[in-house]
C-alpha positions in Angstrom: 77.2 147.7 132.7 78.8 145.8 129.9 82.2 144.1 131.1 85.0 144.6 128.7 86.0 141.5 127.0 82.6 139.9 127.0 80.6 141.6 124.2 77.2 143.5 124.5 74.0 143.3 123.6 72.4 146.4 121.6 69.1 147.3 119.3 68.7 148.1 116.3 65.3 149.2 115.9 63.3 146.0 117.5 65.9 144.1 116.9 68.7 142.8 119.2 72.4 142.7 117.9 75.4 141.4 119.7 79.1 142.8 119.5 81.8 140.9 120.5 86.0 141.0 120.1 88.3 137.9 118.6 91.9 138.4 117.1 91.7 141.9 117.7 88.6 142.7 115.0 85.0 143.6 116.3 82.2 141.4 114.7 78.6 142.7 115.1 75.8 140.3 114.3 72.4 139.9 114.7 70.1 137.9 116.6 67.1 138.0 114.6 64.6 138.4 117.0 63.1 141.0 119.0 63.8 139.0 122.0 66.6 139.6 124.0 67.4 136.3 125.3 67.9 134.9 122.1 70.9 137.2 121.9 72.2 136.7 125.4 72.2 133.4 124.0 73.8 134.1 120.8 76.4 135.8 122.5 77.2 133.6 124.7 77.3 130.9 121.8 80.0 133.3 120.3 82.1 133.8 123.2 82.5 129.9 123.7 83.5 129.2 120.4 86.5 132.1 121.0 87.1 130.3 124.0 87.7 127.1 122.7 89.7 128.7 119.6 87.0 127.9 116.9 84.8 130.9 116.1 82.5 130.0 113.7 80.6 133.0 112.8 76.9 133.9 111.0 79.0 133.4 107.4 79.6 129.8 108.3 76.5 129.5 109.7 74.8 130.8 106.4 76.7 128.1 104.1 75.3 125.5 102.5 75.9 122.3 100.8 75.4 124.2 97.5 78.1 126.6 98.4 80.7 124.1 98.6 79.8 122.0 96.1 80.1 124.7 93.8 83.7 125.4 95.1 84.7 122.1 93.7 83.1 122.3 90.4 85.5 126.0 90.2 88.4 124.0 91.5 88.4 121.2 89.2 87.9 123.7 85.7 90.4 126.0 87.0 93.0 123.2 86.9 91.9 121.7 84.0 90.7 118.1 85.6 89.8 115.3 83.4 87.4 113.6 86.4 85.3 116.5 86.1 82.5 115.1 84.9 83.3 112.3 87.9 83.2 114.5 90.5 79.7 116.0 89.0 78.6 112.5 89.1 79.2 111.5 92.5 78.1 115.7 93.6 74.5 114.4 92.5 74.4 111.6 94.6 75.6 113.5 97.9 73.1 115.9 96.9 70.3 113.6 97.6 71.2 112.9 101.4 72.7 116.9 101.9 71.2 118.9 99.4 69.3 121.1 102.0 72.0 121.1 105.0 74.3 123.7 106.1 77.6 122.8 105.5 78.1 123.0 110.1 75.4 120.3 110.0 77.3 117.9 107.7 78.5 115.6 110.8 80.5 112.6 111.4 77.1 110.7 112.4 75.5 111.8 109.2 78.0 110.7 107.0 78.2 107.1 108.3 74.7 107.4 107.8 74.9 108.2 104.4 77.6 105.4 104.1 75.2 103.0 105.0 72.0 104.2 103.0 74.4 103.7 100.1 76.0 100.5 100.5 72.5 98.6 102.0 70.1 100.3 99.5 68.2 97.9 97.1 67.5 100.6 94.7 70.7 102.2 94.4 72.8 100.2 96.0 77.0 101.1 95.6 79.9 99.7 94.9 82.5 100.0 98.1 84.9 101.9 95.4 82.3 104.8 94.4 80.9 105.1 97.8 84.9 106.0 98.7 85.1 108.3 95.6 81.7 110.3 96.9 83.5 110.7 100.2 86.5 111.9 98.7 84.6 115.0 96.9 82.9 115.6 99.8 85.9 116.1 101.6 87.6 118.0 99.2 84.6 119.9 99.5 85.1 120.9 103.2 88.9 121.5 102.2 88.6 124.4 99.9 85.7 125.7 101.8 88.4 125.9 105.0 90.7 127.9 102.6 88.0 129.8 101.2 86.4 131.0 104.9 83.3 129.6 104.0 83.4 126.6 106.8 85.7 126.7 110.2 86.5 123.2 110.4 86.7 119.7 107.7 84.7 116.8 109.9 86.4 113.6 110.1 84.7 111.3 107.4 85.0 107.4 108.5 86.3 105.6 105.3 85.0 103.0 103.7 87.7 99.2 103.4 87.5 98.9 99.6 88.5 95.1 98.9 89.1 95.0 94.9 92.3 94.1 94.2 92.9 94.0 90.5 93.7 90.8 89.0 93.5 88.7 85.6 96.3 88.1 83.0 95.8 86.9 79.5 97.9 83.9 78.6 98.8 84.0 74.5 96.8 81.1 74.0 93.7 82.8 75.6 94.4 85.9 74.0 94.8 84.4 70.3 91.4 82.3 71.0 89.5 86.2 72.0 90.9 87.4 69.2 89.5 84.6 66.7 86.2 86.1 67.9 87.1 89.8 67.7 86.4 92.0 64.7 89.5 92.4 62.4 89.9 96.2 63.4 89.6 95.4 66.9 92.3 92.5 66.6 95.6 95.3 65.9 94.4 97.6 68.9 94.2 94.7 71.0 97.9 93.4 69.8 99.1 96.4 70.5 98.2 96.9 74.1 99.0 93.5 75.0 102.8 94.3 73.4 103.0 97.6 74.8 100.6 97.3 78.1 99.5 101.0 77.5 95.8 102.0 78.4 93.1 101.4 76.1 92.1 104.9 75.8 95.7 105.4 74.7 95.8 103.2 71.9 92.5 104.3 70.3 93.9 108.0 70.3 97.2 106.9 69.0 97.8 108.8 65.2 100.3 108.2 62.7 102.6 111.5 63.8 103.3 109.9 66.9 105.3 106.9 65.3 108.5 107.5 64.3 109.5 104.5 61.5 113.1 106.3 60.9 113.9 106.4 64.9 111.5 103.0 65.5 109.9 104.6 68.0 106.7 105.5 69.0 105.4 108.2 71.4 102.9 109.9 73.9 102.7 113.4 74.2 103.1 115.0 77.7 99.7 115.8 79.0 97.7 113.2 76.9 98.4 110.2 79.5 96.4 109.7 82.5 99.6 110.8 84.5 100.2 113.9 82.4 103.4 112.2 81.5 105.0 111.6 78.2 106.0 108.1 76.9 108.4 106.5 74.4 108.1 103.1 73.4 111.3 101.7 70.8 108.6 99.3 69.1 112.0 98.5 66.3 113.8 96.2 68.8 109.9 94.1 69.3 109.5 92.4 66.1 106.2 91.5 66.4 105.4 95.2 67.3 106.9 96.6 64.1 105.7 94.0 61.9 102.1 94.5 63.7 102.7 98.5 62.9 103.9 97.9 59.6 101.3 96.1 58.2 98.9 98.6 59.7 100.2 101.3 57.9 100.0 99.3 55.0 96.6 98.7 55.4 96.0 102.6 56.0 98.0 103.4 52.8 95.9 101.5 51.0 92.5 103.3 52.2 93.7 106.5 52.0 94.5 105.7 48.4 91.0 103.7 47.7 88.9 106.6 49.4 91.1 109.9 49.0 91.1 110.7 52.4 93.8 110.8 55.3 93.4 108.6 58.1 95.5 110.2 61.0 94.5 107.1 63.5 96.8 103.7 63.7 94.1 102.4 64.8 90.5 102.7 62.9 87.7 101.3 61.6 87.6 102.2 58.2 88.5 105.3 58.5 86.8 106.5 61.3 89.0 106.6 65.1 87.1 103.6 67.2 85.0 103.5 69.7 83.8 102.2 72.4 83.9 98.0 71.9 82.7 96.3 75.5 79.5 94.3 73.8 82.3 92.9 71.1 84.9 92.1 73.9 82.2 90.6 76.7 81.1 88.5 73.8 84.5 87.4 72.3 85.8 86.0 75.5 82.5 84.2 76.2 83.0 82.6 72.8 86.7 81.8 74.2 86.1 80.5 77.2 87.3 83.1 79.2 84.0 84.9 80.2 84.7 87.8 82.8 88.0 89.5 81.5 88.7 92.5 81.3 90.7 95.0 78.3 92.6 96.1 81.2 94.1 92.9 82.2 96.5 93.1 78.9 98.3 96.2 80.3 98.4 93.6 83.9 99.8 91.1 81.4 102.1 93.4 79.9 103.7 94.3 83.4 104.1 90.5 83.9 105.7 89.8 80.7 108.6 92.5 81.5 109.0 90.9 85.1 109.5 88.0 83.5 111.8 89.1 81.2 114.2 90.7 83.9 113.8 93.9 82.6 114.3 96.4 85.5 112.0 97.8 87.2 112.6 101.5 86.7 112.6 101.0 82.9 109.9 99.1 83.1 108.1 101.7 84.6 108.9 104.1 81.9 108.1 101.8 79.3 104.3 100.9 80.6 103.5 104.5 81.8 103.7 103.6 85.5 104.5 106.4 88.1 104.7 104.4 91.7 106.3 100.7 92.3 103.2 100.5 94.3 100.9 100.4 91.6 103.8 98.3 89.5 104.1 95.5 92.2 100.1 95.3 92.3 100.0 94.5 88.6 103.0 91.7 88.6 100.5 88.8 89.3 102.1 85.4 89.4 100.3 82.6 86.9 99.5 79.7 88.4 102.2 77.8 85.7 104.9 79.9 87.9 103.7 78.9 90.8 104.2 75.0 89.8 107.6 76.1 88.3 108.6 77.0 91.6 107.6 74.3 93.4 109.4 72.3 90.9 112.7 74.0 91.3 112.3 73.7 95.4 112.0 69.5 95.1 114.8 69.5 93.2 117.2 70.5 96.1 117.9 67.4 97.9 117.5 68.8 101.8 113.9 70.0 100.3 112.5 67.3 97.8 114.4 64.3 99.4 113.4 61.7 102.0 115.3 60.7 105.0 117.7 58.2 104.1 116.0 55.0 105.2 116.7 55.9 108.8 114.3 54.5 111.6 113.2 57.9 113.0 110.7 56.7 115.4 110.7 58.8 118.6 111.0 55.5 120.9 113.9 53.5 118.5 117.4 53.6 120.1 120.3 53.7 118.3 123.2 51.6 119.3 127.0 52.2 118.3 129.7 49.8 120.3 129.3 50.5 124.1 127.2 53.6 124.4 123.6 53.9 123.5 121.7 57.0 123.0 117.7 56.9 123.6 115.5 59.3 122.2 112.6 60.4 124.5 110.2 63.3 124.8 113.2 65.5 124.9 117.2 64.5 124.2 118.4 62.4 126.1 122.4 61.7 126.6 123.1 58.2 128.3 126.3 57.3 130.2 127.8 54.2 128.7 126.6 51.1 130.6 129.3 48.7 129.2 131.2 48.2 132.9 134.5 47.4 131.1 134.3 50.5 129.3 133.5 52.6 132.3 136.5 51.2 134.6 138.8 51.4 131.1 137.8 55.2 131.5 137.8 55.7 135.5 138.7 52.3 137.1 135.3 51.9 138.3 131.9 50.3 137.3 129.1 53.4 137.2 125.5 52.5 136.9 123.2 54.0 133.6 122.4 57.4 134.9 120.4 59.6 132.5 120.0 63.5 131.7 117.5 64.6 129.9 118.1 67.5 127.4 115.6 69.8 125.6 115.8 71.7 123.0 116.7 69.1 120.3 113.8 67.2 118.3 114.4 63.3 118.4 114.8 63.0 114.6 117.7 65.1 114.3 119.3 63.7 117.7 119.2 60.1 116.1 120.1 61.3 112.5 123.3 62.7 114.1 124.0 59.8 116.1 123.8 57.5 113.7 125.9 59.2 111.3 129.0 58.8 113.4 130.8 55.7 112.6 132.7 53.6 115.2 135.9 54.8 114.4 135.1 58.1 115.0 133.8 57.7 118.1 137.0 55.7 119.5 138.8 58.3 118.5 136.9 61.2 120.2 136.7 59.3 123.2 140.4 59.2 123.6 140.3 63.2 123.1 139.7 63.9 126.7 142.1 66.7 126.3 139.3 68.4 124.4 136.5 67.2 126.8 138.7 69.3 129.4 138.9 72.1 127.7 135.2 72.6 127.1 133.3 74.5 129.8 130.2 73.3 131.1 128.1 75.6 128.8 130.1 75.5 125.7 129.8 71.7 125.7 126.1 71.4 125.7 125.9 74.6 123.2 126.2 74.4 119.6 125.7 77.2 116.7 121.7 76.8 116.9 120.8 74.7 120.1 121.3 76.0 123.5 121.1 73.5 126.6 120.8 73.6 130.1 123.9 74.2 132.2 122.3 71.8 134.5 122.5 69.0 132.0 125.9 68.9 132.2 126.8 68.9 135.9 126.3 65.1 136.8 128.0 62.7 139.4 131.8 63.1 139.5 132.6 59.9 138.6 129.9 59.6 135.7 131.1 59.9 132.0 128.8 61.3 129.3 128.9 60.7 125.5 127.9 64.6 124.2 126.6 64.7 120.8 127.3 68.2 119.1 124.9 69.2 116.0 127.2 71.5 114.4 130.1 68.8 113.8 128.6 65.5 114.7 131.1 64.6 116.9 131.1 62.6 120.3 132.6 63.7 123.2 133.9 61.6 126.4 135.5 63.2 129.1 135.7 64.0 133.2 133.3 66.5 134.5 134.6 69.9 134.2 134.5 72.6 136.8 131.6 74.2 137.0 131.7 77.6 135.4 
């Protein structure tokens, strides 16, 4: 007899079925197979997923890798993506390692596997970067296949430390040598990103209804930047940007006028809108001596010119197309000529640049001043005056040398300070025993950045210290005071 809550097992001809409850709907299912165990099994398969919260179902089950990569391929048309064809690209590639899988047998363990065929694989061996891009489809993947019913759960995906930080400015001296070796309609598009710092694929597209001589401004359209965002550039207050835009118009006049067409493009090649120009550029900066750069690094250089400038950062975002500081602070890139600039500007302060004044600062060297003499040792040492005429001028009575050690002071400083004190100064102090009174055990041997030892400063009754404080260089004599 079937007990209520557990599901049952029926047939259907020859063969087996099994019925089962979740969330207050009835699924039915079959086993395929003639066999009843199977769909004991089944059923019990079923009824463990309920109980751990997860049922996964025969349409699960029945999904395949197919199945979901289709889902994206809807996903990204439906909102109009431009990485489409991207997202194709790295779709074939995870098709050759899950082509023929279920979607439930796409696992964690597979996926590192897959990570690892792709990154150690002579043949077609990946970049970090697209590796991560691949993994990101597939995991979108799995997303819209959770929202669509198709799959139960997304598997965790391990992700893959990408290590290619963008860097590389052009100097104007670099730039003016690459252009020497550019074509001359390459040479105004080039200007004109290294002015502006817009993309490449910005300034090719760039037509003649988008500058504004009257206003002096020049403009993207919302929806043709890679953000989606528009842009508005005041090229009038750059004179070398108007004069560059000037004479190109000039220069477009004049074709439309020799050929008796219209040229909508600022940018051209007689005529026609360019194209693609990465043999002309690779070989231009080989010919300059600066092999390995990129078209990208003038928009880096750009970004660097208006931090320079002191232009703020929010309207320098606007003005470069930027969305995130993020991606704003991870194009300012520091030349090395700033670097030096800096380093110049920190000698110059004297506590930074200077030298120690011709002071002996050897740890062993003591430093003498009238009656008292101050040691420097591992630590700090304080030394009661030995002079016997001084100590019975102070107490009546000769005291011995008696010596307390005191860390937390570096010998250097301990001497510098010393030695800084002239004699008349330390007469004086000594005659301040009112102040020496006053002091507390732990607010003698304390200063603003040094703290000492309250057991530095409890000593024999009748011994007298010299105290030297950091913070105001002063020496103080006096009786022992009570102990706090």
């Amino acid at each position: 007899m079937p007990i209520r809550g557990l599901g049952r097992i029926y047939r259907r001809g020859q063969v087996y079925w099994v019925q089962y409850s979740h969330r207050g709907r009835t699924w039915r299912e079959s086993s395929g197979s003639t066999a009843k165990r199977d769909a004991t099994r089944l059923l019990k398969r079923r009824l463990g997923e309920i109980g751990r919260g997860r049922l996964v179902g025969a349409d699960a089950e029945r999904t395949m890798f197919e199945d979901l990569a289709q889902l994206l391929f809807a996903d990204y048309e439906v909102n109009g993506r431009k990485s489409l064809a991207r997202a194709k690209q790295a779709t074939e590639h995870l098709r050759r390692h899950f082509g023929r899988c279920h979607a439930m047998d796409i696992t964690t363990d597979r996926v590192s596997a897959y990570i690892r065929d792709r990154l150690e694989d002579p043949e077609r061996r990946a970049k970090p970067a697209t590796v991560r891009n691949e993994l990101a489809a597939l995991g979108r993947m799995f997303t819209l296949g959770v929202r669509a019913g198709r799959v139960t759960n997304r598997p965790y995906f391990p992700s893959v430390e990408v290590r290619n930080t963008r860097s590389g400015f052009f100097e104007e001296a670099d730039l003016r040598a690459v252009l020497a070796y550019l074509p001359a309609h390459l040479r105004p598009a080039i200007e004109f990103a290294y002015l502006t710092g817009w993309r490449i694929g910005e300034v090719k597209s760039l037509t003649w209804r988008q500058v504004d001589f009257l206003g002096g401004m020049v403009r993207l359209e919302p929806g043709t930047t890679k953000n989606q965002d528009g842009r508005t550039f005041p090229f009038r207050a750059l004179p070398a940007l108007s004069l560059l835009l000037n004479s190109q118009r000039q220069l477009t006049s004049a074709l439309e006028q020799e050929t008796g067409q219209i040229v909508p493009w600022v940018f051209h090649n007689g005529g026609r809108p360019l194209r693609d120009f990465r043999d002309a550029w690779s070989r231009a900066c080989s010919l300059a001596c600066v092999p390995g750069r990129l078209v990208h690094d003038l928009r880096r250089t750009a970004v660097r010119n208006l931090e320079r400038a002191g232009v703020p950062r929010s309207v320098a975002m606007k003005l470069s197309g930027h969305r995130t500081e993020s991606i704003f602070r991870r194009y300012a890139i520091v030349a090395e000529a700033d670097l030096v600039e800096g380093v110049q500007k920190l000698a110059a302060l004297p506590q930074a640049g200077g030298r120690l004044v011709g002071r002996d600062v050897s740890p062993t060297a003591p430093v003498s001043e009238g009656s008292s003499t101050v040691v420097a040792q591992s630590g700090v040492s304080a030394v009661e005056p030995n002079n016997a005429e001084t100590d019975k001028s102070l107490s009546g009575k000769t005291a011995g040398s008696r010596t307390r050690t005191c860390t937390g002071f570096r010998p250097a400083d301990f001497k510098s300070a010393a030695s800084a004190i002239p004699p008349s100064r330390l007469q004086c102090v000594a005659r301040r025993a009112a102040l020496g009174r006053a002091l507390s055990a732990r607010a003698r041997w304390m200063s603003s950045r040094f703290a000492l030892r309250r057991s530095t400063s409890l000593v024999h009754p009748r011994s007298r210290l010299i105290a030297i404080d950091f913070s105001t260089a002063c020496v103080a004599s006096s009786q022992r005071p009570s102990p706090v």
